[in-house]
Backbone bond lengths (Angstrom), bond angles and torsions (degrees), N, CA, C in turn:
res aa  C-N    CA-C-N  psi(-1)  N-CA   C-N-CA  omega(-1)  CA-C   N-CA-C  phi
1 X - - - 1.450 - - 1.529 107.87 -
2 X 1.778 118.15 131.66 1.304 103.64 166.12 1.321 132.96 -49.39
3 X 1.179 124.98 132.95 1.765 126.53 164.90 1.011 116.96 -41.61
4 X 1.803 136.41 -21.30 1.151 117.11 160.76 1.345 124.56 -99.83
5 X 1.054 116.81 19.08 1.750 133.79 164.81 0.674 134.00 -108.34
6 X 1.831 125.58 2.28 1.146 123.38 168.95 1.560 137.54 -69.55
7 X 1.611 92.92 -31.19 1.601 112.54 179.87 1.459 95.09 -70.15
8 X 1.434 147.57 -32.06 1.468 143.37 172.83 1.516 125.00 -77.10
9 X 1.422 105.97 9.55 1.703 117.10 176.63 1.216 100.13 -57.16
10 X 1.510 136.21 -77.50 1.749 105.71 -174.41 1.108 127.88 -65.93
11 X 1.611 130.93 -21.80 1.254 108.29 178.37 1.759 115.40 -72.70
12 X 1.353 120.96 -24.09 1.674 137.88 152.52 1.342 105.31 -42.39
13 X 1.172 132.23 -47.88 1.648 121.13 -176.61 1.456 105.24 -85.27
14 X 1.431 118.40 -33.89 1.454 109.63 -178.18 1.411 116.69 -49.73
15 X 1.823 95.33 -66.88 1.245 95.10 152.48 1.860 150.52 -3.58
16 X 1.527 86.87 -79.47 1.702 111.17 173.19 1.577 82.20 -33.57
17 X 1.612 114.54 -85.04 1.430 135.91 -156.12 1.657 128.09 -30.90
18 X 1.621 95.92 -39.37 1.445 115.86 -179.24 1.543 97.61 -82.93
19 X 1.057 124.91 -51.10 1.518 116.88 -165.17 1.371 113.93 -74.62
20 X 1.505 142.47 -26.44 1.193 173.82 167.44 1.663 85.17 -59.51
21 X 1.225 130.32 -77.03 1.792 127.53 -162.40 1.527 85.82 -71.47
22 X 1.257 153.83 22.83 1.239 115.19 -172.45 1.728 93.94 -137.99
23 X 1.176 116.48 -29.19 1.517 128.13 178.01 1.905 97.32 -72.78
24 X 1.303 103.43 -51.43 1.669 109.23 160.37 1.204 121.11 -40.86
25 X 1.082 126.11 -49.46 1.650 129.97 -164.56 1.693 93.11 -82.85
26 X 1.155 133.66 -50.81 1.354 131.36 169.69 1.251 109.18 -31.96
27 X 1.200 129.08 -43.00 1.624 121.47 -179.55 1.281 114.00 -79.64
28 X 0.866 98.00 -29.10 1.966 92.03 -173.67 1.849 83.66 -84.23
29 X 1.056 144.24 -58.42 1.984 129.16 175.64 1.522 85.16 -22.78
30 X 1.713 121.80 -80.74 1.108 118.43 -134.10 1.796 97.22 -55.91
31 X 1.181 107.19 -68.47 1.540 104.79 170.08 1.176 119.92 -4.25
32 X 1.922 117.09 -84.73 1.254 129.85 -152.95 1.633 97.09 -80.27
33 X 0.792 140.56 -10.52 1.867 133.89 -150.29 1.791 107.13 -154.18
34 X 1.174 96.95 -16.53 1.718 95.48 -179.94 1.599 111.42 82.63
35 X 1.220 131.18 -3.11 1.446 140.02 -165.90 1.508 105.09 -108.67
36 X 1.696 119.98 144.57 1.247 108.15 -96.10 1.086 118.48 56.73
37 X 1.822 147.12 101.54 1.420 99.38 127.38 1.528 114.41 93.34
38 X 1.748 107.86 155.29 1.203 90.21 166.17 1.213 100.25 -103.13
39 X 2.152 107.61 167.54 1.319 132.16 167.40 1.702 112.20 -17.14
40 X 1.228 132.69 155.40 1.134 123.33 164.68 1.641 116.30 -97.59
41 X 1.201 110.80 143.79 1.637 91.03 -169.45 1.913 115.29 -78.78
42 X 1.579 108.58 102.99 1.100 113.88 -177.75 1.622 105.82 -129.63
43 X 1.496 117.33 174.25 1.179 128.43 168.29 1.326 116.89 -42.32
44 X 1.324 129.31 131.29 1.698 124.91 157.16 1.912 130.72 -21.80
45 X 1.911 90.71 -47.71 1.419 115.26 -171.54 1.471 104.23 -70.26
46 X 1.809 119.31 -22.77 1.174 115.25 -178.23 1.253 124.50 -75.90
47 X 1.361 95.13 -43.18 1.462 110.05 175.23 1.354 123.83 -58.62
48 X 1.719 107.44 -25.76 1.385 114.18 -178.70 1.582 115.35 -80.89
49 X 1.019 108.04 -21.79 1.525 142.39 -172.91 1.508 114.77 -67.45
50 X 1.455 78.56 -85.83 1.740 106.39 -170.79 1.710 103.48 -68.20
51 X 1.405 113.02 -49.31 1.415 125.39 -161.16 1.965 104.90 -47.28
52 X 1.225 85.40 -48.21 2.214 80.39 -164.87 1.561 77.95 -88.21
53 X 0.948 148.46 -96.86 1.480 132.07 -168.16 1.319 113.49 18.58
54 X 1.773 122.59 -83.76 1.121 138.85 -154.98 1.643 101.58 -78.25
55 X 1.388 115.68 -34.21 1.972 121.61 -178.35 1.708 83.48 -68.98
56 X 1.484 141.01 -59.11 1.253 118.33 -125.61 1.982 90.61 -119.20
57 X 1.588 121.97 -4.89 1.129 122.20 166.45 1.396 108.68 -96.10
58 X 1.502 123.47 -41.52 1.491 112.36 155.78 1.711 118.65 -31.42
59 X 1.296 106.63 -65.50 1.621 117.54 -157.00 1.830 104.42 -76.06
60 X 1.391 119.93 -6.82 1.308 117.41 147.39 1.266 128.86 -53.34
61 X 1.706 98.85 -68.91 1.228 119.01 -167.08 1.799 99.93 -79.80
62 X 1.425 121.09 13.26 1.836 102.60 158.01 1.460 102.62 -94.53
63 X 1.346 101.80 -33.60 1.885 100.98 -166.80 1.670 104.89 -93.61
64 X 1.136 103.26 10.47 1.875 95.01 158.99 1.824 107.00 80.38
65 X 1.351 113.56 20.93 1.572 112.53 -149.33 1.630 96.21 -109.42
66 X 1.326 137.11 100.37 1.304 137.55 -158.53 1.625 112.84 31.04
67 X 1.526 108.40 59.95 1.499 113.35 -170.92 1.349 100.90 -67.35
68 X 1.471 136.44 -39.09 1.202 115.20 -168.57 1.386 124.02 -89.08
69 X 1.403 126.81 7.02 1.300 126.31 -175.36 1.700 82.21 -98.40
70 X 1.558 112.24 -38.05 1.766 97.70 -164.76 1.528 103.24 -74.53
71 X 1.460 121.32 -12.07 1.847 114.52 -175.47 1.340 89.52 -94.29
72 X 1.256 144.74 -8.34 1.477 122.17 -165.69 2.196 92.83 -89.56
73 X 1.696 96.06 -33.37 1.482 84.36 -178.74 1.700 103.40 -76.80
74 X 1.391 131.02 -16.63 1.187 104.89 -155.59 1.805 101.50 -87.26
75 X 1.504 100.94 -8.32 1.669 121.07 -161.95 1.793 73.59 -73.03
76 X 1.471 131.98 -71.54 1.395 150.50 -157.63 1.766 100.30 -45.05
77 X 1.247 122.82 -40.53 1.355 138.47 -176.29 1.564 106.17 -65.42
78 X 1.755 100.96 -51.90 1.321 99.46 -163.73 1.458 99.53 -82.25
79 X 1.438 140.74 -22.10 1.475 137.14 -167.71 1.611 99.39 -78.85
80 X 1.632 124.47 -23.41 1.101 127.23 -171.43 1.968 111.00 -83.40
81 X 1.812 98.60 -22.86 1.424 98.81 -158.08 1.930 95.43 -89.05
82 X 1.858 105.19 -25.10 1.026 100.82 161.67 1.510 133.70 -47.01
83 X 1.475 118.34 -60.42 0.973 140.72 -152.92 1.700 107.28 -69.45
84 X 1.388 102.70 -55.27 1.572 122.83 176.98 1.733 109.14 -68.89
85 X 1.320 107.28 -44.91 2.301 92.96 -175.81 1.473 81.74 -112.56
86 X 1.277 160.63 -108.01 1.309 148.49 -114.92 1.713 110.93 -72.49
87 X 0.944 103.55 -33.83 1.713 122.81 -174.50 1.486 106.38 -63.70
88 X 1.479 114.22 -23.30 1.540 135.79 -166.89 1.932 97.91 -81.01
89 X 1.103 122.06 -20.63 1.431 128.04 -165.00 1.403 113.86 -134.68
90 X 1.167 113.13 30.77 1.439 120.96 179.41 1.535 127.35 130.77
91 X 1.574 130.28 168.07 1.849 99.85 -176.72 1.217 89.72 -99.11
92 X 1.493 141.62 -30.80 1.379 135.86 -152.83 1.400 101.28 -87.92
93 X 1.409 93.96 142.75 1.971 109.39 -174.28 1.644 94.62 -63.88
94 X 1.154 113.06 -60.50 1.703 113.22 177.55 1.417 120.65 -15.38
95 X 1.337 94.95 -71.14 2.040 113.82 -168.45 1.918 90.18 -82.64
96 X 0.871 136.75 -4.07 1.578 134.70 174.14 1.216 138.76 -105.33
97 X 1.350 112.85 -16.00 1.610 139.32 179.52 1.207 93.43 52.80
98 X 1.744 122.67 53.18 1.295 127.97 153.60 1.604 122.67 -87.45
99 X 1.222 111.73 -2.54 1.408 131.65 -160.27 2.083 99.24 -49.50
100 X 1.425 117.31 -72.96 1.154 105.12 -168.82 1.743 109.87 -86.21
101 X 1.316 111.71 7.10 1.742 100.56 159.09 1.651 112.72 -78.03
102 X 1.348 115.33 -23.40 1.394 129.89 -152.44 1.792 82.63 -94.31
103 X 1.178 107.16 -61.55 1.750 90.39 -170.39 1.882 112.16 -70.29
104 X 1.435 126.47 -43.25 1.149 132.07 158.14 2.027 87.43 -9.66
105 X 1.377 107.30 -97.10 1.460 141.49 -144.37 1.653 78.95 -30.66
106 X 1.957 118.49 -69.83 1.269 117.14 -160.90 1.256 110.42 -56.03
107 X 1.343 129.96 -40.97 1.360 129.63 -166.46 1.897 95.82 -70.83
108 X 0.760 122.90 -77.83 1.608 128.33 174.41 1.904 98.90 -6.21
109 X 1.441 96.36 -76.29 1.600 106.88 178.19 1.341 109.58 -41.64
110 X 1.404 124.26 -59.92 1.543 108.75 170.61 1.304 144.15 -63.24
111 X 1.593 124.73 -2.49 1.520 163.93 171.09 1.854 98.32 -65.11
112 X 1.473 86.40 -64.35 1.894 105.62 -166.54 1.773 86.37 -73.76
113 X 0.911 137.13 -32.66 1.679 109.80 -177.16 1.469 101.15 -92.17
114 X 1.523 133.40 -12.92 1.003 103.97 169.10 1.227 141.42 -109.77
115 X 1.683 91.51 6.57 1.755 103.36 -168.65 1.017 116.00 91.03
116 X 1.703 99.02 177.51 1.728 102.76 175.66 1.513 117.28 -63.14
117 X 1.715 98.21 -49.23 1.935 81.43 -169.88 1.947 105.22 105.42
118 X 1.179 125.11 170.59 1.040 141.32 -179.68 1.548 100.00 -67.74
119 X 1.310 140.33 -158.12 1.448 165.36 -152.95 1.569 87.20 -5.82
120 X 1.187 144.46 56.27 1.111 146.61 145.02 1.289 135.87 -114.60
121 X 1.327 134.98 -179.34 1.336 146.84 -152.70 1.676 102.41 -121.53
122 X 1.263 118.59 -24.95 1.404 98.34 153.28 2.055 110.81 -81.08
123 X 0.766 105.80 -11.79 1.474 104.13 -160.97 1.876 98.59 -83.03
124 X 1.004 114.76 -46.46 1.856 137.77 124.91 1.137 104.23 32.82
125 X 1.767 88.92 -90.03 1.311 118.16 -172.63 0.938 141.00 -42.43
126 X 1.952 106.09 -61.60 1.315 133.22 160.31 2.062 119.03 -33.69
127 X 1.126 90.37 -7.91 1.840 86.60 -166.34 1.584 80.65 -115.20
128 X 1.030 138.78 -21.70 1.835 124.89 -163.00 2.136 72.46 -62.29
C-alpha cells in the first residue's frame, strides 16, 4: 500500500462499501420496478429471487446496517448467478460476460469479513 494511503484505509473501504451497496441496489430497482432502464430479460424466479436480495442486500451494505451478514449473502447470490448463467458458456469471466458477477461475488466476500467500517449505521450504534 502507498505510504500516503495508508492513513485513508477506512475511509477507502467505507467508501469501497457504500458504492458497492448502492450500484447493487440499482439492480435489484432495475429488476423489481424496471428503473434503471428497462427490466433485463430474465426468468420470473430470478427476479423473484435475485431482485429483493440485491434492492434490500445492496441497501444494507451502503448504510453500514449488518453489512456483513447482508455481503456474505449478496457475495452467495453472486457466486451462484456466476456459476448457473455465465459459468453455462465458458469458465473464464472474459469469454462469459461473467466479469461483474465474478468481481461483485469477491468484493461482497471482502465487505462480510470486514464489516461495516466507519460512516455507518452499525458503527452508529456502537456509540448510542
Amino acid at each position: 500500500m502507498p505510504t500516503f494511503m495508508r492513513s485513508f484505509q477506512p475511509q477507502a473501504y467505507a467508501l469501497l462499501r457504500i458504492m458497492a451497496g448502492l450500484l447493487f441496489l440499482w439492480h435489484g430497482t432495475q429488476k423489481l420496478f424496471g428503473f434503471p432502464g428497462a427490466a433485463p430479460n430474465v426468468p420470473p424466479f430470478v427476479i423473484a429471487i435475485a431482485g429483493p436480495i440485491e434492492l434490500v442486500g445492496g441497501l444494507l451494505v451502503m448504510l453500514g446496517l449488518f453489512a456483513g451478514w447482508a455481503a456474505f449473502l449478496c457475495s452467495g447470490l453472486m457466486a451462484f448467478a456466476y456459476w448457473m448463467v455465465h459459468g453455462t458458456h465458458g469458465l473464464f469471466p472474459i469469454e462469459n460476460g461473467g466479469e461483474l458477477a465474478a468481481l461483485y461475488c469477491f468484493v461482497f466476500l471482502y465487505i462480510s469479513a470486514q464489516g461495516s467500517g466507519i460512516w455507518s449505521v452499525d458503527e452508529a450504534r456502537k456509540s448510542l
